[in-house]
N, C-alpha and C positions, 0 to 999 in steps of 0.2 A: 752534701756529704761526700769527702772524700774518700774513697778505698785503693790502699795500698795491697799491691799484688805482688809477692815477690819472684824473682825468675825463675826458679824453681817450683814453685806453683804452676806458673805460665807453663813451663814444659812439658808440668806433668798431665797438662789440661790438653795442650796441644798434642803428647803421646798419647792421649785417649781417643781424640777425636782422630787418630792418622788410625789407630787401631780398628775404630769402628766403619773408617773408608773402609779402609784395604780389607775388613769383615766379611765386605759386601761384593768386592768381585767376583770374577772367574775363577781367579785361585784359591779363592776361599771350601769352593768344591772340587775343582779338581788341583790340587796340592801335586809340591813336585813328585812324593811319592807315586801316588796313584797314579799319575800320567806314566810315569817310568814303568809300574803295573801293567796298563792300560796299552802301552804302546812299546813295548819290551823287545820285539821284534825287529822294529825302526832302524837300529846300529847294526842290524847283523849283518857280518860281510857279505854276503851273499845281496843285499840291497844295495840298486845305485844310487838312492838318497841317501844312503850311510851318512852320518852326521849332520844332519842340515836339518831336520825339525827337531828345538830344542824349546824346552818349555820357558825359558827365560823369552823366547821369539814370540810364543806363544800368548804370555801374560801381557807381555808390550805392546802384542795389535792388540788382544783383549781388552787392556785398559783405554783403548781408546774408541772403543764403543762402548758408553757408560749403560746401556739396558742389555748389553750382552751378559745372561749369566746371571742377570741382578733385577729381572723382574716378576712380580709373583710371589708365590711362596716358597716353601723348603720344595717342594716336589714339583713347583713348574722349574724352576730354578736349574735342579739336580736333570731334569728330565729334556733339558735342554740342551746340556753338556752332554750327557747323552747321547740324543737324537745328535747335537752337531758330527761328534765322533765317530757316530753310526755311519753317519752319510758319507765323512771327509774317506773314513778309515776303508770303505767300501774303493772307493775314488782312486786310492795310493795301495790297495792293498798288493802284496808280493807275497802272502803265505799259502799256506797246503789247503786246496777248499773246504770248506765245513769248517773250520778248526775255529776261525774269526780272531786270529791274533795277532796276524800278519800287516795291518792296518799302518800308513803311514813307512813304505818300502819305497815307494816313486815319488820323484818328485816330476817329472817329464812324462807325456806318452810318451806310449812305445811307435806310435806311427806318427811321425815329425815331419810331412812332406807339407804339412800347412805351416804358413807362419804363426799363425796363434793359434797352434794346439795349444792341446791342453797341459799344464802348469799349477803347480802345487796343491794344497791338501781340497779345496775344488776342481782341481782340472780346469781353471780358467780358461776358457775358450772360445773364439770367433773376434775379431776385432771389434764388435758393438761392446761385447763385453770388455774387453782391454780399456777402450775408450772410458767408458762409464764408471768402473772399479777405480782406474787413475782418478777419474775426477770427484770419484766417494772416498777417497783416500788422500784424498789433497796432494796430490803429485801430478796433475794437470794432464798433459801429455804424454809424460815419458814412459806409461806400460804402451802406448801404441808408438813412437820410436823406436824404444826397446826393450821388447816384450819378454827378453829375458830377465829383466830384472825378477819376475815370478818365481823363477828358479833360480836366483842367484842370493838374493837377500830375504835371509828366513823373516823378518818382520812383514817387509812387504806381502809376501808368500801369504801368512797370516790372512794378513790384514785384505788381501784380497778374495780371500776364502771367508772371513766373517764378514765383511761387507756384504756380499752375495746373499749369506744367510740372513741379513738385517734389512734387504731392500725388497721389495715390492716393484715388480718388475711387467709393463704389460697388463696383462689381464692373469696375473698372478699372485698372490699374497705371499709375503714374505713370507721365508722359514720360521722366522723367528716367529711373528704373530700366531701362528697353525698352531707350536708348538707350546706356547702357554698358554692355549684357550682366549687369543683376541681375534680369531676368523670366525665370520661368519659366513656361510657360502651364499653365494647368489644365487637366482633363480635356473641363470644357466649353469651353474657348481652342480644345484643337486640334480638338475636334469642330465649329468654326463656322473651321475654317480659320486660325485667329488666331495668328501665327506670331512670332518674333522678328523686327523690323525697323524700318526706317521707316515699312512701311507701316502698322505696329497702331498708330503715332502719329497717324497721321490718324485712324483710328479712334478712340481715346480724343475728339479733339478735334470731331469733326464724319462721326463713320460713319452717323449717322442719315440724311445725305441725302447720305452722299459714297460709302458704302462696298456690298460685295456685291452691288453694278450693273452689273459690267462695266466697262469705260476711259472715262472720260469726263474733260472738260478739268480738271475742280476739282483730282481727285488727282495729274492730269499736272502742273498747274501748281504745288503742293508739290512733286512732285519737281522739277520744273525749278529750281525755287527751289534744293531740297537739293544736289543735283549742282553748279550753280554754287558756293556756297556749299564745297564739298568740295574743287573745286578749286583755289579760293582758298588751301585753308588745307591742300593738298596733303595730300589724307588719303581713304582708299578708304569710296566709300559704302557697302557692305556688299551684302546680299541684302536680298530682298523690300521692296523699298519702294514696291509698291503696296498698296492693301488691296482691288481687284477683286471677290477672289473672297471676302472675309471677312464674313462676319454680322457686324451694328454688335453693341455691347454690350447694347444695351437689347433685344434678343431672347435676350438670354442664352448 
């Protein structure tokens, strides 16, 4: 049996099925509104990022990590974009402290005397990581020839910050995994306290000078960040989202 399809049908089949992708990514939670919301402080003259994280740069590395944003349900999902923002927004922040709205002001450290300081909404940092990030991003060499590409092409920038967040690194679990309940810790995780949460995410990122100190403002100010963030996108932070009492990674 034959069936005659006309192209108009076709189109309207094919505009279904583009709607139901694009349903499913990053921007489908954080919309240009909200990010503008979310990161409103970014433009202001007074930031030397001024125009350079744009959500158009955003969606385009986004879309090129298909589990970024898009695995789980409504609340691992939402709580993902989140926690990322939390973390990045802490990273680049340039506002008045406490306030949490300053996120996303830097794109550079402020102490440049390394070559691969740190660089865009991660702080890309140390040449292993340059290396690695190019090669999880399919540009080969050229963040460790020329590492400023980080701060120079907002996509890149991107996409060198959600890679990070998407890879498993070491004797470390990705962010992303922590974050929508696919870690489970090992036997040395819970022997150093290292627990499901936000707060092992700080750990992966910076427990070397952040974490198993006791309250101090670094970690307070990711969560400050993540809470706002949560409430935006009305969705519950969960537990433990500090890493106080956690041993960083690099003590095993």
């Amino acid at each position: 049996m034959k069936f005659n399809v006309s192209p108009v049908a076709l189109s309207c089949l094919f505009f279904l099925f583009l709607r139901e992708t694009l349903a499913q990514n990053a921007g489908s939670i954080v919309t240009r509104e909200l990010f503008e919301q979310m990161l409103s402080f970014r433009n202001s003259d007074v930031c030397p990022g001024k125009g350079f994280y744009t959500y158009d740069a955003f969606i385009a590395a986004a879309n090129s990590f298909p589990a970024f944003g898009t695995t789980g349900d409504d609340t691992a999902r939402k709580k993902e974009m989140a926690a990322f923002f939390g973390q990045t927004s802490h990273e680049t922040n340039g506002g008045s402290a406490g306030t949490f709205t300053g996120g996303y002001c830097f794109v550079r450290q402020i102490d440049q005397s390394e070559r691969y300081y740190g660089r865009g909404p991660i702080q890309l940092t140390h040449q292993s990581n340059y290396e690695r990030a190019g090669q999880g991003i399919g540009v080969g060499q050229d963040l460790v020839n020329n590492p400023d590409l980080v701060a120079t092409d907002p996509i890149i920038s991107f996409k060198t910050a959600i890679w990070f967040w998407m890879t498993a690194q070491d004797n470390k679990p990705s962010c992303h995994n922590v974050i929508i309940g696919q870690w489970t810790p090992s036997a040395a995780d819970t022997a150093a306290n290292r627990v499901p949460g936000y707060g092992v995410i700080t750990n992966i990122i910076n427990g070397g000078l952040e974490c198993g100190m006791g309250q101090n403002t670094a970690v307070d100010s990711r969560i400050g960040f993540y809470r706002r963030y949560c409430g935006m996108l009305n969705v519950p932070t969960g537990e433990n989202l500090d890493c106080n009492n956690q041993r960083n990674f690099a003590q095993g």
